[in-house]
N, C-alpha and C positions, 0 to 999 in steps of 0.2 A: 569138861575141863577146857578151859581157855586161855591159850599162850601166845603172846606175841613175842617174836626176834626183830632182829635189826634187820629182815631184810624185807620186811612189809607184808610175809605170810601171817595168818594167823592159824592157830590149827581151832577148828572147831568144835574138833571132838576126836577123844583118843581111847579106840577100845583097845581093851586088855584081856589077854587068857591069863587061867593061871595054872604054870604047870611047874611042879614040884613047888609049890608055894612063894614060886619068883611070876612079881609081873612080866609079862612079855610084852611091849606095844606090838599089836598086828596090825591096825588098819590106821592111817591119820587119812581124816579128811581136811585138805586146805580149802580157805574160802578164798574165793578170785578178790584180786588186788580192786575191783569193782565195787563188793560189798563193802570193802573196808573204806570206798572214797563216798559210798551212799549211808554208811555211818558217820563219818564226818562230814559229812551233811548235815545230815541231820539235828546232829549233836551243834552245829553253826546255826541252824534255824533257832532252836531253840536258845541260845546265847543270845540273838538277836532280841530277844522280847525283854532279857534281863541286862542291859546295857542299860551306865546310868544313867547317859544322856542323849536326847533325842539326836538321831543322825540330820544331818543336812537334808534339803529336800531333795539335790543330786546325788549323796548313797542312797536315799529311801528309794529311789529312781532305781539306781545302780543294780540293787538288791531285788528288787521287785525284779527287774529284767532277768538278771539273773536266775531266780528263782522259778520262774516261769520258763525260760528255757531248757533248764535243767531237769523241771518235772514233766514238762509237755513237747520241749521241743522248737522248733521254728513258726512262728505265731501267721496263722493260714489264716485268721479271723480277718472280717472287712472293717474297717475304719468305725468309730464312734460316731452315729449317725447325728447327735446334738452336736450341733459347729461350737456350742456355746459351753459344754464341759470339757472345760480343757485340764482337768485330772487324768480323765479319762484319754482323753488325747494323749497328753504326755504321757501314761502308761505304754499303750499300745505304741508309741514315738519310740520310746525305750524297749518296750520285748524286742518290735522290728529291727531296731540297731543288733540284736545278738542273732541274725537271721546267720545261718547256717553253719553256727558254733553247734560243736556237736555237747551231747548231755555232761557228758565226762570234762570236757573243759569249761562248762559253764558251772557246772559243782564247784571245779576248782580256786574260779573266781570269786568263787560267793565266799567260800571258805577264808581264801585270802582276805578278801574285803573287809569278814567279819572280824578277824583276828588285829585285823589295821583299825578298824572299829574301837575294841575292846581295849588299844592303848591310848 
């Protein structure tokens, strides 16, 4: 069973005894305010593939960075060794701009972006 409140819990599961034929709630388990920010995520990744219109080269940028920091982190890899691909460039250009955003607030930019996207 799955509830959400106003206050950003969700309970994710709610056992019950039964005694004298009345539910009793005995245990709630809450999911961390984490899982609920790595579900909208998700749920923004996915949004992104169904947008009507292709984003600018600088959200597809934006988002890419984003998205990369959010799943991996602060981008340790060496530069693109072709001088001459500069997609590639510009990707690795963009993760490095989010260098030591932590994951939790790169989610939240992506989220944001995409929902500024979808208007």
């Amino acid at each position: 069973m799955k509830i959400d409140n106003d206050k950003g819990f969700r309970f994710k599961s709610l056992w019950q005894r039964k005694v004298n034929h009345f539910e009793i709630p005995v245990k709630l388990v809450f999911s961390s305010s984490m899982d609920n920010l790595r579900e909208q995520f998700e749920v923004a990744v996915k949004e992104v593939e169904m947008l009507r219109d292709r984003p600018s080269n600088d959200s597809l940028l934006a988002l890419y960075s984003l998205y990369k920091q959010a799943n991996e982190g602060d981008n340790n890899n060496p530069p693109p060794e072709n001088p001459f691909d500069f997609v590639a460039k510009a990707k690795y250009d963009a993760w490095l701009s989010q260098l030591g955003k932590s994951k939790e607030t790169a989610m939240g930019e992506y989220i944001e972006l995409v929902e500024k996207l979808k208007n």
